[in-house]
N, C-alpha and C positions, 0 to 999 in steps of 0.2 A: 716227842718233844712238845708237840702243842700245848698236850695237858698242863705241864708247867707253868710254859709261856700265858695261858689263858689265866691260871692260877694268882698271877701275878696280880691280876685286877680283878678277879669274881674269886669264891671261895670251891677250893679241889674238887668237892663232888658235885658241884653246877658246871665247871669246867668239862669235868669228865661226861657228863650228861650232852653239854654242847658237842661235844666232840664223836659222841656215839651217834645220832644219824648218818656224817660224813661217813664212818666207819663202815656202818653198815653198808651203805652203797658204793663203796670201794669193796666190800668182802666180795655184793653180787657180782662186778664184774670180776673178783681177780678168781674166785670161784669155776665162771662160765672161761676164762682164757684156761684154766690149768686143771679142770674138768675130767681129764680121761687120766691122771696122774696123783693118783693119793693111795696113801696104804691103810685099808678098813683095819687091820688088828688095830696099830696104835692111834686110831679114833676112839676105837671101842673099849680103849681104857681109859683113854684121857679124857674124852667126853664127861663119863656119871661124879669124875672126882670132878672137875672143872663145874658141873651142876650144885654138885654140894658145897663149894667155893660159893657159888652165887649167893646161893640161898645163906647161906650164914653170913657174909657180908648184907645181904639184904637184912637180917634181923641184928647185928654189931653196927652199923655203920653210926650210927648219932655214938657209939661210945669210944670207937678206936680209933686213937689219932692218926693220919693221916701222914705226919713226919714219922710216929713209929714202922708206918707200912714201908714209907720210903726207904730207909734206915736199913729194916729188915732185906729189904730186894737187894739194896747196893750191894753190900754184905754180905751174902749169899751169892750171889749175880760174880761179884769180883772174883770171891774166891774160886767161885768153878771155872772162870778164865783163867784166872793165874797156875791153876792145878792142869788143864790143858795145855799150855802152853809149854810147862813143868817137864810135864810127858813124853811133852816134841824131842827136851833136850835128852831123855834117856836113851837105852836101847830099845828100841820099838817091840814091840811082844800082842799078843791078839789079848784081849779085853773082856769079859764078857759084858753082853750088853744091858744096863737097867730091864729087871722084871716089870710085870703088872701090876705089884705093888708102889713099886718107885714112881710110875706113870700118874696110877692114882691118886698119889700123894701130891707129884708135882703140878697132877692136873688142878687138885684142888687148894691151891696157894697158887697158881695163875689164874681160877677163877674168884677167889676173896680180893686178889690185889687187883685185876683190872676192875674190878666192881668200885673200890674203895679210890683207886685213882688210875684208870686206865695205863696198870703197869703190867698188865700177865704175860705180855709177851716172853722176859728173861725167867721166869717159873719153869714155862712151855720148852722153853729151847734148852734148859738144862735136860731136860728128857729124851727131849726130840734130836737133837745134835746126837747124842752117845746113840742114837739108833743106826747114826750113820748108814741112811736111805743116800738113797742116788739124789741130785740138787732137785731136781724136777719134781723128783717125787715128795721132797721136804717140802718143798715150794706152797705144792696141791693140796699137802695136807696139813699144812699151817693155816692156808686160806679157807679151805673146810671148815677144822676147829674152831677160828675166830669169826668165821660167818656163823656159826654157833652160838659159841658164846654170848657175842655181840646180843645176839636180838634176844638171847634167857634174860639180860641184862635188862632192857627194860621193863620186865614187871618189878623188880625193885625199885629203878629207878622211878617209875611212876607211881609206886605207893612210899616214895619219898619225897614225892611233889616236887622231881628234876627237870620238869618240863614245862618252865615256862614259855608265854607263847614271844617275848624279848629272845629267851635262848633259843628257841626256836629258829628265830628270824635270823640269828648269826652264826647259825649252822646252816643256810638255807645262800647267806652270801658268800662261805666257803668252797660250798659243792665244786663251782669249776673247778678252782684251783687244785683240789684234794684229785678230783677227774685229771686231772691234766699230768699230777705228779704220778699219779699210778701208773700210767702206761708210761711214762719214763722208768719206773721201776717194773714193767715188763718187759723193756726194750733189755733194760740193763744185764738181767736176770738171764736171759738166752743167748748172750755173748760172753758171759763171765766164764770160766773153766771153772769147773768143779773143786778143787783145790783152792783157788781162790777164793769162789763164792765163802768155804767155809771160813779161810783166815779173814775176809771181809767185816762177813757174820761177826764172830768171834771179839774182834777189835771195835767193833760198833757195841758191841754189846759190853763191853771193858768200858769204854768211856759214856755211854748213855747211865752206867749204874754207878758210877765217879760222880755224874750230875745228881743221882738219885739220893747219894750218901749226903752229897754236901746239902742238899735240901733241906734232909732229915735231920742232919744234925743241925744245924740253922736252926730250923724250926723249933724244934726239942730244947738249942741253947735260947731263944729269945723266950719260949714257954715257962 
């Protein structure tokens, strides 16, 4: 939600630029807390597409709007929630679970969109939910991933001249706070029940990509 809110007064990808130090040093510690809980397969796929995500947003980014990326996620993002939820009301039946082709593909549309406006989370989690890992272990290897991601992110961002030393400086009076709220969301995280966690997940992810659409189309209508 920052990205937006920052958006409001600087433009999307100086926003997102502000907001990727903080990130980074929220990745390190949620990394070292969830440390001995990650699953290397679905790293090892999501990872090279989430690279080649960077690297093409690093060379599209002056041409592709910003409300189309938005637009694309909401859209995408909604309907995999509404399609779970769908599911809930059937009769339940085993699944199989997204390949390493589906991984790669999702890795690499959460690495163009958090590039383009710090949105790859809902890409990530359309893959990573249907893997249905235990919470802890989704947790470790989310935090993994975006400690990744995050830091391939700045060599675009810095041969897009995203860091200036103004943004710098308001990334630099965020850090407590950005500190403070993490370990509220590790406290959170280890009392939540597994069932939960997911339908939490799930409904945060419903209305964070409602915000995304209405952005987009905004945007697109005022353009």
């Amino acid at each position: 939600m920052a990205v937006p809110l920052l958006a409001l007064v600087m433009p999307p990808l100086e926003a997102a630029a502000v907001v990727l130090p903080i990130m980074i040093l929220q990745d390190g510690t949620a990394v070292w807390v969830y440390r001995k809980d990650w699953d290397g397969r679905i790293l090892a796929i999501v990872i090279p597409g989430a690279m080649a995500g960077v690297a093409a947003a690093g060379v599209l980014a002056v041409f592709v709007s910003n409300d189309a990326v938005r637009l694309f996620i909401g859209v995408t993002t909604i309907a995999f929630v509404v399609h779970n939820w769908i599911k809930v009301l059937r009769v339940p039946r085993e699944r199989p679970k997204p390949g390493p082709a589906a991984g790669l593909f999702w890795g690499a549309m959460s690495g163009f969109t958090s590039t383009i406006a710090q949105a790859g989370g809902p890409p990530y989690q359309i893959y990573a939910l249907a893997q249905k890992m235990p919470k802890m272990t989704y947790v470790g290897t989310s935090a993994i991933y975006f400690a990744v991601l995050n830091w391939a992110k700045v060599v675009p961002y810095m041969a897009l001249g995203q860091f200036p030393t103004k943004g710098l400086g308001t990334s630099l009076l965020l850090v407590p706070l950005a500190l403070a709220t993490n370990q509220l969301g590790f406290w959170l995280v280890r009392r939540v029940s597994q069932e939960s966690f997911y339908k939490i997940t799930m409904v945060l992810m419903f209305f964070i990509s409602i915000e995304r659409l209405r952005e987009g189309m905004s945007g697109i209508w005022r353009g």
